[in-house]
C-alpha positions, 0 to 999 in steps of 0.5 A, a space after each residue: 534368414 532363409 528358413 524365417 517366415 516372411 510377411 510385408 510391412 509397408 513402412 520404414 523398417 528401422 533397427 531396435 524399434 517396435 512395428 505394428 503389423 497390419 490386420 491381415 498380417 496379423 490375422 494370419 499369424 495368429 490364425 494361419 500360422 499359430 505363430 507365439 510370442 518370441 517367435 521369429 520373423 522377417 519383414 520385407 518393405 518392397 523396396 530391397 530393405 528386410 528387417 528381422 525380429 521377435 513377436 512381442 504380441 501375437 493378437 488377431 488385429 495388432 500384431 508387434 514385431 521388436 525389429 533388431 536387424 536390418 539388412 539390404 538386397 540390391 536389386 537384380 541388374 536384369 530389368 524387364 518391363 512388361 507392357 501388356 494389354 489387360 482383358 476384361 476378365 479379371 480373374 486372368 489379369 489376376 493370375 498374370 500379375 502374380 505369376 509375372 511377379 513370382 518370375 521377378 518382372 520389374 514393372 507392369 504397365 497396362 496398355 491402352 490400344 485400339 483393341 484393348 477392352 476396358 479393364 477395371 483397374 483394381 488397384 489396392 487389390 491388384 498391390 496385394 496379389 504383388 505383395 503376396 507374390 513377392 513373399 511366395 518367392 521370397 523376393 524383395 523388390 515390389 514391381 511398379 504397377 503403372 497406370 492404365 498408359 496408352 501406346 504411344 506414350 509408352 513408346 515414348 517413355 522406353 524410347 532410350 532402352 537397348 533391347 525393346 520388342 513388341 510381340 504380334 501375329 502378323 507376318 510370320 516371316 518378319 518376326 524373329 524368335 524371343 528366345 533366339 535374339 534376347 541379349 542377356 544382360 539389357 534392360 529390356 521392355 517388352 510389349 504383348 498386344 491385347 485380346 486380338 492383338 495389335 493392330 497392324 499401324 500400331 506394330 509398324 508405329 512401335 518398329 518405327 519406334 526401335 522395337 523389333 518384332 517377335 514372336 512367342 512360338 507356333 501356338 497363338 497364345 492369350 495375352 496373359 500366357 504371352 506375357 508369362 512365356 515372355 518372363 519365362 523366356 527373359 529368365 531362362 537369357 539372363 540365368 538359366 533357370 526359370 
């Protein structure tokens, strides 16, 4: 299956049935790839179940797949959920989601803090970044890409996990190093604060809150080069590899 073409198909993958791909599927088969009839493909739903098929019709806009085996990949047990205040460029936000998604983040939450700028919430675009993400490094599981949530409800709803810290800029004496005190193994959620970080109540609202504060290095980094340090930093604690 390694060696197939992998595209994203948002619907049941059942064996022995016919799927309809969608327009841009479609069109990139039959434009990009030149791909034929016959030829043989895989599909991935975002939700750890892949199917596997021939190219019954090749069109520009209706592409058909004839599905004829279906298989399941559990998900990884290493879970990070990454709680991050978005800029107002987009473009940046853009390259974060996707480059989150290529190291394997399980969901993105958007946090509205006091300094957060006002971010236009693109979804439709943002969940093709993700799917698009996914099959570049053949992935199976579609993060969760929240809503826009506020602090204090984003305390509240990872209150009971094991391993939770909020990176920040204050006080270097008190933070501790990422890398040095990740535990391997733990569902762990991580914050990093927006354009001009956290403010000094929320930090000490979030320590109340069980989470323990870090940092990413020496260098003060933009959020989004925060965000993909501490995937990054995840990977390495869990597998050894980035």
């Amino acid at each position: 299956m390694s060696q197939l073409s992998h595209f994203f198909y948002n619907g049941p993958l059942v064996e022995n049935s016919i799927v309809v791909l969608d327009d841009d599927t479609s069109k990139h088969i039959w434009q990009v790839l030149r791909m034929q009839e016959g030829d043989r493909i895989a599909l991935t739903d975002g939700k750890g179940n892949i199917g596997e098929g021939n190219l019954l019709a090749v069109e520009r806009h209706k592409s058909k797949v004839a599905l004829d085996s279906i298989s399941f990949q559990e998900r990884a047990s290493e879970i990070l959920h990454l709680c991050v205040g978005f800029t107002k460029n987009n473009n940046r936000n853009e390259w974060m989601l996707e480059k989150a998604t290529e190291l394997g983040v399980t969901a993105i939450v958007p946090i509205a803090a006091s300094r957060s700028e006002k971010a236009h919430f693109r979804l439709d675009r943002w969940q093709k970044i993700l799917m698009s993400a996914i099959l570049q490094s053949r992935q199976h599981y579609l993060p969760h890409l929240a809503d826009i949530t506020s602090l204090k409800e984003v305390l509240k709803q990872y209150e009971h996990l094991p391993q939770k810290f909020v990176a920040h800029c204050y006080n270097v004496e008190s933070r501790k190093p990422l890398s040095g005190i990740m535990k391997p193994g733990k569902e762990t959620v991580l914050l990093i604060g927006p354009e001009g970080d956290f403010t000094e109540e929320e930090v000490a609202l979030c320590i109340d809150h069980g989470f323990v504060p870090v940092s990413l290095g020496k260098q003060r980094l933009r959020t989004e080069t925060a965000a993909i340090t501490a995937c990054a930093f995840f990977n390495v604690v869990n597998d050894g590899e980035v």
